[in-house]
C-alpha positions in Angstrom: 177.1 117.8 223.6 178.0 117.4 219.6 180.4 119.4 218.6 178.7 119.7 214.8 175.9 121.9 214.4 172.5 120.2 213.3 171.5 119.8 209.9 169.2 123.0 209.0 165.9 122.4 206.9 167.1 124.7 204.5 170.8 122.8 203.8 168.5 119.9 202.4 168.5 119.0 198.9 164.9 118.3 198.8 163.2 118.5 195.5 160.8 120.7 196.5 159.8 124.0 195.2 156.6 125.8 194.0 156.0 124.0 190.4 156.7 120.5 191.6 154.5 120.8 194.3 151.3 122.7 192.5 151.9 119.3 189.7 151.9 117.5 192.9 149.0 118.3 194.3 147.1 119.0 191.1 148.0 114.6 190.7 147.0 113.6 194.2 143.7 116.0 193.9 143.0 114.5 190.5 144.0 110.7 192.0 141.8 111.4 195.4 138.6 112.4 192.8 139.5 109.6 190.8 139.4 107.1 193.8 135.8 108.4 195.2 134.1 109.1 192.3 135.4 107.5 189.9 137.5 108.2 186.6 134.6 109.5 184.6 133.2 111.8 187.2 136.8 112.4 188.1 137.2 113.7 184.5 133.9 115.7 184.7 135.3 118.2 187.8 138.3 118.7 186.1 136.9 119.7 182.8 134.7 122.1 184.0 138.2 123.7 185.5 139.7 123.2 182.4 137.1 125.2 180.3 137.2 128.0 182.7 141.3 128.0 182.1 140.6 127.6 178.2 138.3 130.6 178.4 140.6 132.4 180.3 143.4 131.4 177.6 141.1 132.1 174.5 140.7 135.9 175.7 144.2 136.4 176.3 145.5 135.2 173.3 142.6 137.4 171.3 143.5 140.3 173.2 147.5 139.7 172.3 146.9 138.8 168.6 143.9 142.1 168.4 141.3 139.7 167.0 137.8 139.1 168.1 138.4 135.3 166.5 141.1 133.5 165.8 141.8 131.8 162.3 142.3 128.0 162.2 145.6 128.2 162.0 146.0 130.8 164.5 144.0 128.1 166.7 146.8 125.7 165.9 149.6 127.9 166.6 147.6 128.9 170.3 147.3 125.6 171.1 151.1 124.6 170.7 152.5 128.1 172.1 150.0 127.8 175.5 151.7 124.4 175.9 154.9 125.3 175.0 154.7 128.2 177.5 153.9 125.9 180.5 156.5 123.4 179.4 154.3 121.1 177.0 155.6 120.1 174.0 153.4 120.0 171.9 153.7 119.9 168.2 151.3 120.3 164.9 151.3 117.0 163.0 148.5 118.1 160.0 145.8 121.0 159.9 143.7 119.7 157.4 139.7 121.3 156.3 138.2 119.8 159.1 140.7 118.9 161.7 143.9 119.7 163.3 146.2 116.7 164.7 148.9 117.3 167.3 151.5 115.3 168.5 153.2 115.7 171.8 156.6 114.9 173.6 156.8 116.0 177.1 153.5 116.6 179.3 153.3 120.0 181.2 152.7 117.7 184.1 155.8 115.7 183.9 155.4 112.2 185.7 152.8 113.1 188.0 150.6 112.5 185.1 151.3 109.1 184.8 147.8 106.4 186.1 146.4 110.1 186.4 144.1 109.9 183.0 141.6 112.4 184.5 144.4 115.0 184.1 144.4 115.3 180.6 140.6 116.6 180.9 142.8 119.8 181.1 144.2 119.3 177.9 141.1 118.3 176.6 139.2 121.1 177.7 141.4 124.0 177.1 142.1 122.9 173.5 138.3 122.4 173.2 137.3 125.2 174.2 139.4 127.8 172.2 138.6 125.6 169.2 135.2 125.8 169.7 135.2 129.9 170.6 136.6 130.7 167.3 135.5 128.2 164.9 132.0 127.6 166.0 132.8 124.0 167.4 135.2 121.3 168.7 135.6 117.3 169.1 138.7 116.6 170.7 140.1 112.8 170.2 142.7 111.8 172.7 144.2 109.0 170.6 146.9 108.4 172.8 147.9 110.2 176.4 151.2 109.9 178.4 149.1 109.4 181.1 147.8 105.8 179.9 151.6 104.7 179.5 152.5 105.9 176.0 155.7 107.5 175.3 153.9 110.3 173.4 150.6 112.2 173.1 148.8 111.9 169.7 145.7 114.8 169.8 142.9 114.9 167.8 140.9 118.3 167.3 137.6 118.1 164.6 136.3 121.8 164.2 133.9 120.5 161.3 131.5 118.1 161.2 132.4 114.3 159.4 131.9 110.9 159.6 135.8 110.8 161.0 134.4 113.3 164.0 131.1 111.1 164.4 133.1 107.9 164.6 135.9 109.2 166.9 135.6 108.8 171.0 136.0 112.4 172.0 134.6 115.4 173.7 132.6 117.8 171.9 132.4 121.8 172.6 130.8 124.5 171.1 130.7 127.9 171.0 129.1 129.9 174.1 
């Protein structure tokens, strides 16, 4: 018989707790879709989550801020704080007339967004869809993800029709 008692589950330092797993599984879910459908019908799922989550954000930041609509700059400082809350960080590079261009440093995913470009449908979707609830529409660019190797995110978010928005590869979104 060993003399030392055995090693408890619970002594372990496994990295393992609620928010790494949910990003965990949110990455193999999106990497599973991605592997039997595809990346493009992988993105299409997840959007549809993402504007239910962006509609779900939109109302609660209307009901905190006691507005039926958000201004466009109140849309830029939404779409920074709701990242910055679920440790994004996102950052406003220029609000312009027609536009509003983020920049960001640290995905809310951490490295289980990385090969996982379906993931940033989130992003895509929830920034989309505020955007388009309180300024009448959306195209959302994403010039450059984390998840496609870069060491930053670069976000593009037309509220206004242009020739910049018709040229650019986005999403579009309107209001509902």
């Amino acid at each position: 018989m060993n003399a030392t008692s055995p090693i408890q589950p619970s002594e372990t330092s496994i990295p393992l707790e609620r928010d790494v797993f949910l990003r965990t599984l949110v990455r193999e879910l999106a990497g599973t879709l991605e592997n039997v459908v595809g990346l493009d019908e992988a993105s299409g799922f997840i959007s549809v989550v993402g504007q239910r989550v962006g509609e779900w954000i939109d109302a609660e930041y209307r009901q905190a801020l006691h507005t039926p609509q958000l201004t466009r700059d109140q849309v830029a400082a939404v779409l920074v704080d709701l990242k910055r809350r679920i440790q994004g960080d996102f950052h406003v590079i220029e609000v312009t007339e027609d536009r509003i261009v983020l920049g960001n440093r640290a995905c809310p995913f951490g490295d289980k967004v990385l090969g996982r470009p379906s993931m940033c449908m989130m992003t895509s979707n929830v920034f989309g869809t505020i955007t388009a609830q309180n300024l009448g529409r959306s195209k959302v660019v994403l010039n450059q993800t984390i998840a496609q190797g870069s060491p930053t995110c670069r976000v593009t978010v037309f509220f206004k029709a242009s020739t910049d928005a018709d040229a650019a590869d986005g999403r579009e979104y309107f209001r509902v």
